[in-house]
Each structure stands twice: as structure tokens, then as C-alpha cells.
N, C-alpha and C positions, 0 to 999 in steps of 0.2 A: 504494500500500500504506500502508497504518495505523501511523505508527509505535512502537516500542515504547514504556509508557509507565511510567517509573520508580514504586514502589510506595512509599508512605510507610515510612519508618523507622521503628520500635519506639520508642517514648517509653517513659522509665522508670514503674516501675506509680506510682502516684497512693499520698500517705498516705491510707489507710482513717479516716476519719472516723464509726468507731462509736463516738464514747466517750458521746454522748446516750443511746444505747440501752444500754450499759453502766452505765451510773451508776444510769438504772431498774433494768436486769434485775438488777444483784448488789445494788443501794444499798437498793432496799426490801425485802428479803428481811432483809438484813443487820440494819437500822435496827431492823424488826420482832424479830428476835431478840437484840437490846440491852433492845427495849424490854421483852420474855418474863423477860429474865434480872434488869431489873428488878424485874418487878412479881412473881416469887419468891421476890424477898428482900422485899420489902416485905407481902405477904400469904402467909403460911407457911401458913394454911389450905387455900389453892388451891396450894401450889407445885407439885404433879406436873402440873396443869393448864398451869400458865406453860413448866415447862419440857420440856412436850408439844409446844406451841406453838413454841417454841423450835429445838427438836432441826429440827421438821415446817420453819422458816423457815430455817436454815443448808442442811438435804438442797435446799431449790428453788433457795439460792444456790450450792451446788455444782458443778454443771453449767456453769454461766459461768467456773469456774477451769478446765475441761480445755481443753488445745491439744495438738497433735502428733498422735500414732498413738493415744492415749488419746480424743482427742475424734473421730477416724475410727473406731475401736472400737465409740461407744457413737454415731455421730453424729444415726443417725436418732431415737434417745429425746429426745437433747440440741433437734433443730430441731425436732421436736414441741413443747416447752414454751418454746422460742425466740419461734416463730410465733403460740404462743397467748398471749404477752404480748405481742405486734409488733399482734396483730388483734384483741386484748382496749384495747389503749390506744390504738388510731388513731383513734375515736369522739374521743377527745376530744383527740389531737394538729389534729383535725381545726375541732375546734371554737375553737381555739388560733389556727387560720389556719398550721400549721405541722405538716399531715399529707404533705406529700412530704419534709421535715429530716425527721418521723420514720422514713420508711420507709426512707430513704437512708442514715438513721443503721443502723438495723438491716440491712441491705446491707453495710455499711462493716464492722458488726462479723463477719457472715458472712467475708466476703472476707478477711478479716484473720486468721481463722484457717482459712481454705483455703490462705490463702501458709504459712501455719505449715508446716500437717499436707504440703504438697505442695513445699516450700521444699527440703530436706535427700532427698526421694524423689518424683521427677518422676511423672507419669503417664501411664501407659503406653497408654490405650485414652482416647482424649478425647474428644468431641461439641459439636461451635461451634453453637448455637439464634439464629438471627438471627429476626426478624420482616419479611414480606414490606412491612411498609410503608416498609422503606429505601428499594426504585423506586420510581423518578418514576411517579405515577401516571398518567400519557399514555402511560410507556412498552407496548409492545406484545409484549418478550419473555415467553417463556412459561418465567419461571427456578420457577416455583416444579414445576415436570415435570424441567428437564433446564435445570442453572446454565448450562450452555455455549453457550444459548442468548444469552447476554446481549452486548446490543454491542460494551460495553466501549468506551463513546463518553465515559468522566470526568464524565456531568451528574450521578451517584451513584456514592455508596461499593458499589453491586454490583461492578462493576467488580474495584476494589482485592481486593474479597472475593474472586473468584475467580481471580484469580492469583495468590493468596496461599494458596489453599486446592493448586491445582494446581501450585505449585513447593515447596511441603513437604509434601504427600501427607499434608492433613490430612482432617479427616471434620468434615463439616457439613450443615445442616439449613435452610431456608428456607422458613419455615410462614405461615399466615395463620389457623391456628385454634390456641387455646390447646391444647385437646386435642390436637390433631394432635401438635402439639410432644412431647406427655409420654407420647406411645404409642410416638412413634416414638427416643425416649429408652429409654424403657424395654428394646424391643426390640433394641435396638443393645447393651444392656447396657457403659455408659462406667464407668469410674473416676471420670472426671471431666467435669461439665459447663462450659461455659463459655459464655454466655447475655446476647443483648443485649434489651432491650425496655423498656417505659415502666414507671414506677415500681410502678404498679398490678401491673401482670405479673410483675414480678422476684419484687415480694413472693407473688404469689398461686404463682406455679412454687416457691416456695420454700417452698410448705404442702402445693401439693398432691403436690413429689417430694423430702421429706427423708430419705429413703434413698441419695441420691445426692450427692453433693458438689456444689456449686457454685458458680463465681466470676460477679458477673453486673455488668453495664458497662449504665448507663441511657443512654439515648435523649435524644436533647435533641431541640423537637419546635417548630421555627419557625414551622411553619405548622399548629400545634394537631396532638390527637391522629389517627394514623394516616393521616395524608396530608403525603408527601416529609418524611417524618422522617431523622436523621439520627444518627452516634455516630463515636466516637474510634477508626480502624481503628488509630494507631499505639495506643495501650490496647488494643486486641484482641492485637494481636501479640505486645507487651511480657507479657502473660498468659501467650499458649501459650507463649511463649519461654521463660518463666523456671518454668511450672508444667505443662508437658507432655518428654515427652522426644522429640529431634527425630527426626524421618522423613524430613527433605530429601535425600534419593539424591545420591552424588556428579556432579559436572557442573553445568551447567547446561540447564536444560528449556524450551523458549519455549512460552508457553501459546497455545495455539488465536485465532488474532485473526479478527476477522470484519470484511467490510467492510458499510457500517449506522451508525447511529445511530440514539438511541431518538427 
């Protein structure tokens, strides 16, 4: 028999590193409406002009000051004009040589007010979106049908994931199409999402579902994209730990072991 195999501990959440994507999204909005209130006083001809300008550049910086039940109120307007400065300046973070700090910066500052808004009121309906390219790609279970399939042989975090999912009676997702993901999101209708995948993806799930809350954990990817990628399962846990409310039943539950490897 297989013996049982302890499951990584919860590492505390990581500091959110949005202050890059902060400093653009409220800095040039801001700057711009110094510069309005300027050029008002200085050409009185044009001043309803300047301070058109003005008013129009404080309202786009607005939005970057709400946090809590305010910024869950209004979230999806808010990650609308989020997303369209995140994919309006990645052209040229890119051309910088520093289009993954940008995306990760704008990630950091997402997350950062998902701990806020979720911090003081857990949530209650969650959905974990992993990417099928976590297995080893040799492996031959068929997790993306039925997770219980999976060996639970330690050569990948599937493993980890699904006894983790099955001793706190969480709800989870393991896709290999983008779409896939945001249909079957939708459908589940979550509070809250909580989302691993490569940087490209987090950002693109984060345009195409900002109606939905989400904390999202990037992929580190040793062997290039979508083949035996990998991420931080104690960060996944330290997540729903502290921004989901728990479901683990009293007792303890041994999950399903198979004998196999992948």
C-alpha cells in the first residue's frame, strides 16, 4: 500500500507587488490634472477647457482609491479601465524588455485589493482554475474528466491539489482551454475566483471575467511554456485559507489513494 503523503503547509500570502502598476494607473491621471489646473491659471481664455480636462483626469484617477465593499460594488466598471490601461501599456512595457514586471505588477495590485475586499468577509462560494499543464506531460491520467483519476505518485503538484481539494470540500476546475475555464466559471456562478496560470493568462482571465473577483498565483515554467509547469501549492492554500470560509467537515477524511504511478 501507498503510503500516506503529508501535504505542504500554507505559507503566509506573499506582499503584493502592485505598486509599478499603481504609480501609472493613479500617477498619470493625477500629474495630468496638476498639469489642467495649471494651464487654467495660466491661460484664462481657455480655462473651462483646462478645467474640463481636469475634473475628466481626477474621475479616471478615482477608481484606483476604492478598496473594500466599495471596490466589490462597482468592481466590474473598476477592472474594465484596470485592464484597458494593463493592455493599452504592455506594447510598450514590452518593448522595455519588462512586459511580465508589468503584468505581474498589475496582478499584485488586483490581489491586493481582493485581500482587502475578502480580508474582514471570507467567501463563501469559491472556484480554484488550475491549468492542465501542471501534469507531467507523459503522465496518462485522464484528470482533466475525473481529478480522482490521478496517481498521486508526488512527480507533480496534481497530487497535492487533490487532496487538498478533497479534505476541505473545496470546488475546483482543471482546464486546458482558456475558454473552457471562463464558461465553466461563469456557470458555477463563484464569489470568488482563485486562478493559477502563466502570466499571459492571468492577465487575459482578468479582461475577459471582471465581473468576478479574482486572486490569481502565476506559474513559474522551467521547462518553457505549457509543458510540466509548475506553482506554489502552499500560496494556493494560504489564499483559500485566509480569503475563502472553510468547508473542512469535522474529523478526518483519507482521500482515495491508488496504486500506479504516472
Amino acid at each position: 500500500m501507498k503510503s500516506d503523503r503529508i501535504l505542504p503547509l500554507p505559507g503566509p500570502l506573499p506582499v503584493e507587488g502592485g505598486t509599478l502598476f499603481l504609480w501609472v494607473r493613479r500617477g498619470l491621471p493625477l500629474a495630468l490634472a496638476v498639469l489642467a489646473l495649471v494651464g487654467s491659471a495660466l491661460h484664462g481664455a481657455g480655462r473651462g477647457w483646462w478645467m474640463l480636462a481636469g475634473v475628466a483626469a481626477l474621475a479616471a484617477a478615482w477608481p484606483s482609491f476604492l478598496r473594500g465593499e466599495a471596490f466589490l460594488r462597482k468592481r466590474t466598471a473598476i477592472m474594465r479601465q484596470d485592464c484597458l490601461w494593463a493592455n493599452a501599456l504592455r506594447p510598450l512595457a514590452r518593448w522595455f524588455g519588462r512586459e511580465d514586471t508589468w503584468i505581474l505588477s498589475f496582478c499584485g495590485h488586483n490581489n491586493r485589493r481582493v485581500r482587502e475586499a475578502f480580508g474582514p468577509r471570507r467567501a463563501r462560494r469559491a472556484l480554484i482554475l488550475l491549468p492542465h499543464c501542471i501534469q507531467m506531460a507523459r503522465c496518462k491520467a485522464g484528470i482533466l474528466d475525473d481529478l480522482q483519476t490521478c496517481y498521486d505518485c508526488g512527480l507533480c503538484s496534481v497530487g497535492d491539489y487533490l487532496n487538498a481539494v478533497l479534505l476541505n470540500r473545496w470546488e475546483g476546475r482543471i482546464s486546458n482551454r482558456s475558454h473552457k475555464a471562463y464558461r465553466e466559471a461563469r456557470e458555477y456562478h463563484p464569489d470568488l475566483i482563485v486562478a493559477v496560470s502563466c502570466t499571459d493568462r492571468l492577465l487575459k482571465g482578468l479582461t475577459r471575467m471582471p465581473e468576478i473577483p479574482s486572486y490569481v498565483i502565476p506559474l513559474s515554467l522551467p521547462h518553457g511554456m505549457c509543458v510540466d509547469t509548475d506553482f506554489s501549492m502552499p500560496h494556493l492554500l494560504a489564499a483559500m485559507e485566509a480569503l475563502v470560509e472553510p468547508h473542512r467537515p469535522s474529523g478526518e477524511i483519507q482521500p482515495l489513494r491508488r496504486e500506479g504511478i504516472a
